[in-house]
Every structure is written in C-alpha cells, then in structure tokens.
N, C-alpha and C positions, 0 to 999 in steps of 0.2 A: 504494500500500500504506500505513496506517495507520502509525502510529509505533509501537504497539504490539501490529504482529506481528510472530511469531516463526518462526525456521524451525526446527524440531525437528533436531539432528544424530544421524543415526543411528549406532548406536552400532558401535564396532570389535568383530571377531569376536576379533580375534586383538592386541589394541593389543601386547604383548610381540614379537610377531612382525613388526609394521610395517617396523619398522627393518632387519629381517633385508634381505641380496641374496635376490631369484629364483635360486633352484637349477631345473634342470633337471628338470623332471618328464618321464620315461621312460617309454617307448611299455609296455605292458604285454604281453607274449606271448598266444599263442594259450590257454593253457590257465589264463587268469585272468579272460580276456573273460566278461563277463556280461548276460546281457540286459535290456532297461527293462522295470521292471514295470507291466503292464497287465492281468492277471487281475480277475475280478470281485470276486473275495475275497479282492483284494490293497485294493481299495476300500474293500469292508466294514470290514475290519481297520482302514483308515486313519480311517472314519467313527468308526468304536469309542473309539480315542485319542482324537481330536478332541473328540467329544462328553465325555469325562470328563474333557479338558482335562489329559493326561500328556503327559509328555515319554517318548519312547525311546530308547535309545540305538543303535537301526537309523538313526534320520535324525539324530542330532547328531553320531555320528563317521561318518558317510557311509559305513556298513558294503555291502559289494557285495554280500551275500546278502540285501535286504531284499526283494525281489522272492520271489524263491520262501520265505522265513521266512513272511513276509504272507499268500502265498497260502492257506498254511496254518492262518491262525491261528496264529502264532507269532511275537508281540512280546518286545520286553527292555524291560521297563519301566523307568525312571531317573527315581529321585527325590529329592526337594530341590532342583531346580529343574534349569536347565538351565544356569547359570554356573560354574564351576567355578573353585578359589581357586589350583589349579595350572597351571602351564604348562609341559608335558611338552611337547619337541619332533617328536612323533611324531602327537599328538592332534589332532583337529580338534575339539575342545568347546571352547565361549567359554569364555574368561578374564576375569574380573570381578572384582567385590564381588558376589555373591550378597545377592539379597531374603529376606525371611524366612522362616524354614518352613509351608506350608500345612498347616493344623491338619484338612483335607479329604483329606487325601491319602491318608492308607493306607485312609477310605472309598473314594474315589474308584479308587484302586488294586485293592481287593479287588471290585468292582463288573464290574469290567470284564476282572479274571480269568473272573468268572463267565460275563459275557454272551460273553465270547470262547470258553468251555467247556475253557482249556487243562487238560492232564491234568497238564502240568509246563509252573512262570513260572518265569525268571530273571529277579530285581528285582538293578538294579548303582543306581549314583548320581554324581555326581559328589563332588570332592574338597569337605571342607566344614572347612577349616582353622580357621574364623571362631566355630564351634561350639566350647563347650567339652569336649565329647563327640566332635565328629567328625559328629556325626549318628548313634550307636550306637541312645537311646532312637526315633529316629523308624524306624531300620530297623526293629527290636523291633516297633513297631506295627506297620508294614505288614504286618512277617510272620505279625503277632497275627489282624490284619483279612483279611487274607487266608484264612487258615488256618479262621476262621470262617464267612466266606463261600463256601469250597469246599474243603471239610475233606478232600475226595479227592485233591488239588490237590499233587503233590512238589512243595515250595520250594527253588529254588534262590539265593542272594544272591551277588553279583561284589563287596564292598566296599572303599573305599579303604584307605591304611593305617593309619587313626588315629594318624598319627604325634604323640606324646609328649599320648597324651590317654591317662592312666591309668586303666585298668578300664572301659575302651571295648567291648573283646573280650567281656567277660564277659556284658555287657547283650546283645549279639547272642545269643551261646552260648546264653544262657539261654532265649532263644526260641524254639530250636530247629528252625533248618531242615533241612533236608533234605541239602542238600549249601553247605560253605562255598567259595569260590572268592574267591581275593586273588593279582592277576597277576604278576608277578614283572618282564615285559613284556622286558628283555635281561638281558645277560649283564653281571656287574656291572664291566667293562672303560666297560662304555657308560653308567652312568649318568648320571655327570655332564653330558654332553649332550644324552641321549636323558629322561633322568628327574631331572631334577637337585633338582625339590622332597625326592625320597624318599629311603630307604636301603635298599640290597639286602640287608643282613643283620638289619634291624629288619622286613624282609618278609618274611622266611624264619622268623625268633621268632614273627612273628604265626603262620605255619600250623601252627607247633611246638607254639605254646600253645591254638589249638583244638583240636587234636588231644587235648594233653592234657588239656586241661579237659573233653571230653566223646569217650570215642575210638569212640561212635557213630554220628560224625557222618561223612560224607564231604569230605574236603579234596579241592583240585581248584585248579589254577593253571597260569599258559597266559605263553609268550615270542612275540615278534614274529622271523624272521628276515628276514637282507636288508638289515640294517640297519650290517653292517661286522663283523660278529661271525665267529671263528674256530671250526668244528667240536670244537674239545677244547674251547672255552669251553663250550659248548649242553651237550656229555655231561656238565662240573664241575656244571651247571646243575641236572640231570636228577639225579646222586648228592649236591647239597647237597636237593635236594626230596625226595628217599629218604629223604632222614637226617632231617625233618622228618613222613614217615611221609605223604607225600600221596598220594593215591590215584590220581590223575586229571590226566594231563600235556595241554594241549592246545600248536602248534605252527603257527604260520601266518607267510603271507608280508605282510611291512610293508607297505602303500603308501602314497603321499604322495598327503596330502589337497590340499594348494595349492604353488607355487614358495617360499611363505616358509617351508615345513615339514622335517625332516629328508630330507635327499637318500636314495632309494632307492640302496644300493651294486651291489645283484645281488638278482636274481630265479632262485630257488633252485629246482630243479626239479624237478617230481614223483617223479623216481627219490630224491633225494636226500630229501624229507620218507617215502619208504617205508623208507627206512635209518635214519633217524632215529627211525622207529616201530618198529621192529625192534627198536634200541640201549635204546628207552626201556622196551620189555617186557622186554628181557634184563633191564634192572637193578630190574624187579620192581613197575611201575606194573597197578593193574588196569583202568585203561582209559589209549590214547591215543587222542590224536583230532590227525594230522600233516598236512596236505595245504596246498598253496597256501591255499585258501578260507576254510582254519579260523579260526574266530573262537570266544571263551570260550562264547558260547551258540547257537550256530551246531547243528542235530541235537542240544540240551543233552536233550529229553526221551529222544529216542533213544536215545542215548548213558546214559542217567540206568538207564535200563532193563537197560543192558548191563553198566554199574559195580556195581549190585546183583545181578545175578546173577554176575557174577565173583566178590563176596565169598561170596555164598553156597556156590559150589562150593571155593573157596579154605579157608572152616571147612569144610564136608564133610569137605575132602582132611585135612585137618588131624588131623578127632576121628577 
C-alpha cells in the first residue's frame, strides 16, 4: 500500500450512545410482529426516494410500518438532511454536525409528492439546533413547493421544537399547512432521559401558540409508551394537550432500535391502548389514533380525512 492511502473511517451512527452498556432488547409479542417488505410498490416507492435523493423518516428511525406505508404510496418525507443535532435516547436518527441545507430540496421534495400522486404528505425533519431558525424558512419552502406542485395535496408537517429560536413558529404558520404536529414523545417525569435536549413545557407553548396564531389550522401530537411511564402521567398528558386546544392525540408503543438505546420497560397491550382511546375522546380530542403500531404518520391521510370531518360535524353541533 502507498504511503499515501487512506482508509476512510466510517462514520458512528450513534457516537453519544457508544459508550452507553447493551440493554436488553426484548422479544416483541405477537401483536407487534411485522412482516419484511416485499411488494412491488413497496419498490416503486423506494425507487421514487432514491431517485430525488430524500431522506424518510420510515428508514432512518427504523419505523415497523414501512412495508405496508410503501406499498401504498405513502412516504414521510425528512428534510434537512439526515443528521440530527439531538440525541434523544429513544431515536435511532444519526447524531452529528449536520451539512448544509440543500437549496434543491423543497424542489426535489415537491416533485416526488407529485410523481408518488399522494392525496396527503407528512414532511417531519430532523432536529437542526445549528440553524438560526431551526430550519423554520426551509420548512416554509417545502411547504411552499409543494403546495405548488400538487395544490390538491393536504400538508401535513411533524417539526422539531425550535427550541429558543425566536419567531421560528411564525414563518411555519405563515405557510400554512394543513395540519401542525410537534410530539411531545413522554411524559415529562421522562424527559430528562428519554428527551433531555428538549423541554416539555416549551412543547406544549409551541402547540399553544399555533393554535393561537392561526386556530384554522389542525394541531396534532403523539407520546411513545413502554417506556416507564405511569397511566395518571399519559391522562396529565392528554388534559395539559386539551389545554393547548390540540386536536389530534396519537399513542404508540416505544421500541428499541439497538442495545445502546433506551431499554423497552413493558409492552403495553392492545386492550390497554383501547382504554387509553377511550380516556383521550372522553377528554375531548377529535381524533385519536392509540394502538401498539401507531406512529405520528402512520394512516396520517386516513386519519386527516376523519379529523376534518369530526370538526365539521362538531361546528354543525354547535351552530
């Protein structure tokens, strides 16, 4: 070998988590088990991405619905790259220094809403601390470019919290999606473990003040369980996101992505996520969406279809 070659080191997924012990990753019961995807229009879909060169966030948090979402035509697109400046204990997205913004993206994004034909995209992103915005004006675009290129198209956005990036929310707002979604992801007992970049009550102002800044919009926000949490913490959960006027609870069960990941406590069982949907209409949500499987865009268009006619029958009742 020459003197001067090199061997490229590949890069850590998780460098934050290296150090962590192997926790026990737990057998998964019958009623989480999911099949490998192999459909033809799980293919298509995958070519789709590929070719505009996006990231999802089906294959970077290792979502177990990506098989039957695909088949469908139904990606979660994640933009601003694929590194992420947080390190939540729960996530399996790299942890970095993130590259810079592709100035291509919300074309490239809105392009391939179209060639995909979806009726409803959720666009999420990762965390982009390094921004002085957060990446507010880059969502803005995509939502712009998109909206352009398949004006028939419900937008739905998953965004992070733009923690202490002032008048972040507003540039979103302004562009007007469809439904706003910002996860809450536990119960604030767990943060500091499970979400230790963020703050539970700076998450909860955020869907306070979409809300009020435009109260056309659909709010929408989703907790992981399983993760050590107590049933009276989930319902505090469900009446502090009331009290924020959010529309749209979703409810799923945590798994661990890898041994260095937050340890799964219990796997929470279907009767228990049908109590929990139950508890979350009594206290006056117009959609929930509770099952093992649930994830934030998981049946999002589905689901998008039902959230709007709920309100619509709700002002009926009303006038």
């Amino acid at each position: 070998m020459s003197s001067d070659s090199t061997t490229e080191t590949p890069r850590v997924r998780h460098p934050e988590k290296a150090h962590k012990p192997d926790q026990e990753v737990k057998r998964k019961p019958a009623w989480i088990r999911v099949k490998a995807p192999v459909s033809k229009e799980y293919h298509a879909t995958r070519e789709i991405i590929r070719e505009h060169k996006l990231a999802t966030v089906c294959e970077e948090a290792a979502c177990p619905n990506i098989g039957e979402c695909w088949a469908q035509r139904h990606a979660t697109m994640m933009i601003m790259g694929e590194i992420c400046t947080r390190a939540c204990s729960f996530c399996n997205v790299s942890t970095g220094k993130p590259g810079a913004l592709d100035p291509f993206e919300p074309v490239n994004v809105a392009s391939a809403v179209a060639k995909l034909g979806l009726k409803h995209v959720v666009i999420t992103s990762v965390d982009r601390d390094d921004l002085d915005d957060g990446g507010a004006a880059h969502f803005a675009e995509v939502i712009r470019a998109t909206r352009e290129a398949s004006p028939d198209t419900t937008i739905e956005i998953l965004t992070p919290d733009f923690l202490r990036k002032e008048g972040a929310v507003s540039v979103v707002v302004e562009a007007r999606p469809d439904v706003f979604n910002h996860n809450l992801e536990t119960v604030p007992r767990l943060y500091t473990e499970v979400r230790p970049g963020a703050r539970y009550f700076h998450s909860l102002r955020l869907l306070d003040e979409v809300k009020r800044q435009d109260p056309s919009l659909f709010t929408k926000s989703g907790i992981m369980v399983g993760l050590g949490e107590a049933k009276e913490e989930v319902l505090q959960v469900m009446d502090d996101l009331r009290s924020a006027d959010v529309d749209f609870l979703t409810i799923g069960q945590y798994l661990q992505p890898t041994p260095k990941h937050h340890v799964v406590d219990r796997f929470v069982t279907p009767e228990e996520f049908k109590q929990y949907e139950a508890m979350a209409y009594g206290k006056g949500f117009l959609m929930v969406s509770a099952t093992p499987l649930t994830r934030s865009s998981y049946h999002a268009g589905e689901d998008f279809a039902r959230l709007r006619a709920a309100r619509e029958a709700k002002l009926a009742a009303a006038g």
